[in-house]
C-alpha positions in Angstrom: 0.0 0.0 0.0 1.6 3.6 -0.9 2.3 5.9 2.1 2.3 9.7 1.1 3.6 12.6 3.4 3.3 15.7 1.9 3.6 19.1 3.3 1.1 21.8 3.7 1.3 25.8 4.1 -1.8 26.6 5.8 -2.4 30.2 7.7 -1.0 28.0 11.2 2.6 27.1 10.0 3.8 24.0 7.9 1.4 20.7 7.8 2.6 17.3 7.6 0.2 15.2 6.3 0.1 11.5 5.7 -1.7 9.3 3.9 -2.5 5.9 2.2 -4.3 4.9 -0.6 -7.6 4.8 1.0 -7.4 7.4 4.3 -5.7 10.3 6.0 -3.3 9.2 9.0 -1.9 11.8 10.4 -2.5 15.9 10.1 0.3 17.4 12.7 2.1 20.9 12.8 5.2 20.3 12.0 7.4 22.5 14.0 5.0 20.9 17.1 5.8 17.6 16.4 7.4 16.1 19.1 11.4 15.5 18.8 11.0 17.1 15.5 11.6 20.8 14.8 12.9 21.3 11.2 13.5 24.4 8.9 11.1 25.6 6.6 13.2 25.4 3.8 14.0 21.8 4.8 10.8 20.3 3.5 9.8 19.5 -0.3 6.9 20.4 -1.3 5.9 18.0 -3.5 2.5 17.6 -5.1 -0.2 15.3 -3.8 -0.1 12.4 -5.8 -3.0 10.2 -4.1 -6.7 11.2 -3.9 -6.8 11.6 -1.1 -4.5 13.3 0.0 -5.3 16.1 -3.1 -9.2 16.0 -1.3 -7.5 16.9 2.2 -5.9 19.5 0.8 -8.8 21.0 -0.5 -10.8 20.3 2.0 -8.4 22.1 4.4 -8.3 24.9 2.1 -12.0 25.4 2.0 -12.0 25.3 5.8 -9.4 27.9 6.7 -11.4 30.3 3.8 -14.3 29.5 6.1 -16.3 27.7 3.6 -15.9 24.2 5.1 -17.5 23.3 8.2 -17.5 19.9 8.4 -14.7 17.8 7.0 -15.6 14.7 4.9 -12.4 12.5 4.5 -11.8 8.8 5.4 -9.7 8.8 8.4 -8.1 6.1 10.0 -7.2 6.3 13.6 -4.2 4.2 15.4 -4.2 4.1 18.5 -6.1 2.2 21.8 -9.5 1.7 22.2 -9.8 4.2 24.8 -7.9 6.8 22.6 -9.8 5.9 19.4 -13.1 6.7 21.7 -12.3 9.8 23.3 -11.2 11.2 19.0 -15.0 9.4 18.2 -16.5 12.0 20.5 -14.4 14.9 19.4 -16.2 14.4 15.9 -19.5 15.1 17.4 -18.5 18.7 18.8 -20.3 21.3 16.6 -17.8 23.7 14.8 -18.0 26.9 16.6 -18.4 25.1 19.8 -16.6 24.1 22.2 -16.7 21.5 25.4 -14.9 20.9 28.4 -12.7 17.8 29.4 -15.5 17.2 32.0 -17.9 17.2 29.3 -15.6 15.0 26.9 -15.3 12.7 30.1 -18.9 12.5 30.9 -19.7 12.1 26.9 -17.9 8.7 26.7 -19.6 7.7 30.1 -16.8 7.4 32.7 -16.4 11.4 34.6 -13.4 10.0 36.3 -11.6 9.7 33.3 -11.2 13.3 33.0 -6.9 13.1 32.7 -7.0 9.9 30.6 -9.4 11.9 28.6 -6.8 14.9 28.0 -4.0 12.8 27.7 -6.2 11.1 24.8 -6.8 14.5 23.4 -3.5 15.3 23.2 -2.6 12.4 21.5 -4.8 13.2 18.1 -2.7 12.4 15.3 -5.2 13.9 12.9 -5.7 17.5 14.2 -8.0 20.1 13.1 -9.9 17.6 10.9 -10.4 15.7 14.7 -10.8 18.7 16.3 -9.3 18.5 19.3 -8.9 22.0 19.8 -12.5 22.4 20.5 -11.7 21.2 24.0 -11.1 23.6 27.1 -10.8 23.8 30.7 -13.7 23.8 32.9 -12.7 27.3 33.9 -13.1 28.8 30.5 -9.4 28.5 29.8 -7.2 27.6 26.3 -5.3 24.9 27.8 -3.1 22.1 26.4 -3.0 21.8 22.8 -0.2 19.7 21.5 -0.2 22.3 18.5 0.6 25.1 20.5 -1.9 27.3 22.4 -1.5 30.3 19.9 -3.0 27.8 16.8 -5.9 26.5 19.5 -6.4 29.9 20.2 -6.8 31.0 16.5 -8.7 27.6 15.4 -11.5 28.0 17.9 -11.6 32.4 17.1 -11.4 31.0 13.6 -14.3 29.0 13.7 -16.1 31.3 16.3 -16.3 34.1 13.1 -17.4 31.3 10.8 -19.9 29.4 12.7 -21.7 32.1 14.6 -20.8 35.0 12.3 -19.4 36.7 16.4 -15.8 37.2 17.0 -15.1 35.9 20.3 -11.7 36.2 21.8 -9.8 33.5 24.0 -7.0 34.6 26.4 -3.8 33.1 26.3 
């Protein structure tokens, strides 16, 4: 089965994205990646060659120009049945909206899950498409986002001007 990683320029920083034949893998920013912080001018940016990968891409560019709401890609999600779970119920938050990890925990039925249920979160190796980053503290508060707070921050004000038509500002 081909394997494709191509990288992506979007409005956040560089985009790794990987792919097979039939589904999307991974969607990571790069430079928040762990153990791996490469130059810019590092990367080749090659052309998509599989569909799928070209439909991401386009899918991704229809989102940031706030014409895409809902992403319709075949994913496919590695990880533990917990983990593959807790990404399940990140799906079903609305874009525009957001939950808390209390919420997320008490959406998969188990409350006392709550730090299995961020460490879960933060281990979303298709971001933005599993938004992940519709997921704050209890409080109110932007808090871990494996992408860096900045992008969560913009994602969810993003989305907020998009999906409501309001601009509502999160604090770093």
């Amino acid at each position: 089965m081909a394997i494709e990683i191509i990288y992506y320029q979007s409005p956040l920083g560089i985009l790794e994205i990987r792919s097979d034949e039939d589904a999307i893998t991974h969607l990571l920013f790069v430079n928040s990646m762990k153990g791996k912080k490469v130059a810019e001018s590092e990367l080749q940016y090659d052309p998509p060659k599989l569909p799928i990968t070209k439909e991401c891409i386009k899918q991704l560019e229809e989102y940031f120009e706030g014409k895409r709401t809902i992403f319709d890609l075949h994913i496919e999600l590695t990880g533990t049945d917990f983990h593959k779970k807790v990404w399940q119920a990140l799906l079903n938050i609305p874009y525009g909206k957001t939950i808390s990890y209390m919420q997320l925990s008490k959406n998969i039925g188990d409350v006392k899950a709550i730090r299995a249920v961020g460490t879960a979160n933060g281990a979303n190796p298709v971001s933005i498409i599993v938004p992940c980053h519709r997921v704050i503290g209890s409080n109110g508060d932007l808090t871990g986002y494996g992408g860096d707070l900045w992008r969560k921050k913009w994602l969810l004000e993003h989305e907020a001007k998009y999906g409501n038509g309001v601009q509502t500002l999160f604090s770093l």
